[in-house]
DRENTIGU-662872 format. One record per residue (C-alpha): residue number from 1; x, y, z; residue in three letters. Coordinates in nm, 3 decimals, padded with zeros to 5 digits. Layout:
NUM;X;Y;Z;ALA
...
***
This chain:
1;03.714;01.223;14.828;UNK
2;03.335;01.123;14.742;UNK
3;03.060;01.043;14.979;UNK
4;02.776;00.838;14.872;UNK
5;02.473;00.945;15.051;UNK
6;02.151;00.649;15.023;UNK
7;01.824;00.745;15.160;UNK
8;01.660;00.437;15.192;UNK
9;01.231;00.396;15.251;UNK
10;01.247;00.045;15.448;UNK
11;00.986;-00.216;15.535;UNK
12;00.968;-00.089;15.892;UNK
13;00.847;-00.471;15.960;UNK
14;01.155;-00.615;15.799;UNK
15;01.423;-00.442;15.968;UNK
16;01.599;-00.708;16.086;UNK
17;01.659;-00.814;15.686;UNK
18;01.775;-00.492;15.619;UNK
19;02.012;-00.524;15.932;UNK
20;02.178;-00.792;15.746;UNK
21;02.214;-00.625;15.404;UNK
22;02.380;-00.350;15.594;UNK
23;02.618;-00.563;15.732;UNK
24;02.695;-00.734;15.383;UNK
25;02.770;-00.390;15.203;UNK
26;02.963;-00.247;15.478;UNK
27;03.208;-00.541;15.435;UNK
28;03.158;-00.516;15.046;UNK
29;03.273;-00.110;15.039;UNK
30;03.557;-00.195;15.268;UNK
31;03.684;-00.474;15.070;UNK
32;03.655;-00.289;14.770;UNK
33;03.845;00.058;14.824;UNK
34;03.606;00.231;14.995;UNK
35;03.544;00.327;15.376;UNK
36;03.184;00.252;15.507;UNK
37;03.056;00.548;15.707;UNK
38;02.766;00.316;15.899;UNK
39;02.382;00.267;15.839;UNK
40;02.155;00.471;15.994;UNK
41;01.814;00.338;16.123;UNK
42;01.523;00.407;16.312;UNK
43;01.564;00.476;16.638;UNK
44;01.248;00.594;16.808;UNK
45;00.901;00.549;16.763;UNK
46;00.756;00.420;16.413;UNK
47;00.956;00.532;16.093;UNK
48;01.086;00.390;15.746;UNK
49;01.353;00.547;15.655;UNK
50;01.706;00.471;15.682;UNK
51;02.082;00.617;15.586;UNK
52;02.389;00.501;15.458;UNK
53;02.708;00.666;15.399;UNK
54;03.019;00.580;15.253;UNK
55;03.336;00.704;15.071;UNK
56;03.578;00.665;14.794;UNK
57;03.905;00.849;14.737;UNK
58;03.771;00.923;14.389;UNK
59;03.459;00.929;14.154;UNK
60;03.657;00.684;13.949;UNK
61;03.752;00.463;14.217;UNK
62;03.374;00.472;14.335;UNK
63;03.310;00.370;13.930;UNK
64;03.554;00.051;13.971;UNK
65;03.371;-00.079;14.271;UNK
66;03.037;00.000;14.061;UNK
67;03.198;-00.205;13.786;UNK
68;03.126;-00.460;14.061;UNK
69;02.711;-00.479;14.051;UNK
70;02.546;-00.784;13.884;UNK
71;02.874;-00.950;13.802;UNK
72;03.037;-01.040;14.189;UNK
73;02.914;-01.324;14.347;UNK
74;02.906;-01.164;14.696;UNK
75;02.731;-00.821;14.542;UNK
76;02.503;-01.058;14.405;UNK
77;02.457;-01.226;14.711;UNK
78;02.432;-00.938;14.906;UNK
79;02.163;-00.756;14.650;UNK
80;01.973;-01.154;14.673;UNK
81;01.897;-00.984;15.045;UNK
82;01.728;-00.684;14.955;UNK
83;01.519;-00.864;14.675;UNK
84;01.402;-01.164;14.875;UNK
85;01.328;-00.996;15.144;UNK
86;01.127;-00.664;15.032;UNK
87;01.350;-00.463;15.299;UNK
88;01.421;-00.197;15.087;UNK
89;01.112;-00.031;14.929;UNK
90;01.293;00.218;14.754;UNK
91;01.635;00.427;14.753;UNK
92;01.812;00.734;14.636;UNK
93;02.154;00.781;14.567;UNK
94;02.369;01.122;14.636;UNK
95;02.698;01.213;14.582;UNK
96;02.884;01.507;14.815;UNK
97;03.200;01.643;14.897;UNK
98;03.309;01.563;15.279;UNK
99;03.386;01.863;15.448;UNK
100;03.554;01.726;15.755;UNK
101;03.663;01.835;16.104;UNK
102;04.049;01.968;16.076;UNK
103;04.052;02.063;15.714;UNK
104;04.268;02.333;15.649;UNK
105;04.147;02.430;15.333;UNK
106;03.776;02.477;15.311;UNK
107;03.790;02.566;14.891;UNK
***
């Protein structure tokens, strides 16, 4: 398994856009393969930055829904959010390997 880790620095004025983005690529990981972790946002007092994670069962399955950018209508759509917007100021993308409650093997 892969996690996807996004740091996001938001428009702390335009969460509500970004609040809808979210919701659009939550639906667009699950659809496609992958299992949508949730969005983390500000909470308390004044801040910009957000988190997402989500995983794959594989790099190459992560690739396939990748495959995806630019060319779907709905990741289109969904990416038509962001832009319009100015929600998303700028992002970072990270991959790791879950280490999860239960696991029996920690190699």
């Amino acid at each position: 398994m892969i996690t996807c880790v996004v740091h996001y620095t938001i428009d702390p004025g335009k969460v509500e856009s970004f609040e809808r983005f979210a919701l659009e690529w939550m639906r667009l990981v699950d659809k496609h393969g992958g299992r949508h972790h949730g969005y983390f946002l500000p909470g308390e007092g004044a801040s910009d930055k957000a988190l997402a994670l989500f995983s794959f069962d594989s790099l190459a399955a992560y690739e396939r829904y990748r495959a995806l950018f630019g060319k779907d209508p709905e990741f289109v759509a969904a990416d038509r959010i962001r832009d319009e917007s100015g929600c998303v100021l700028r992002y970072e993308r990270t991959f790791m390997r879950p280490l999860l409650p239960g696991a029996d093997d920690a190699s």
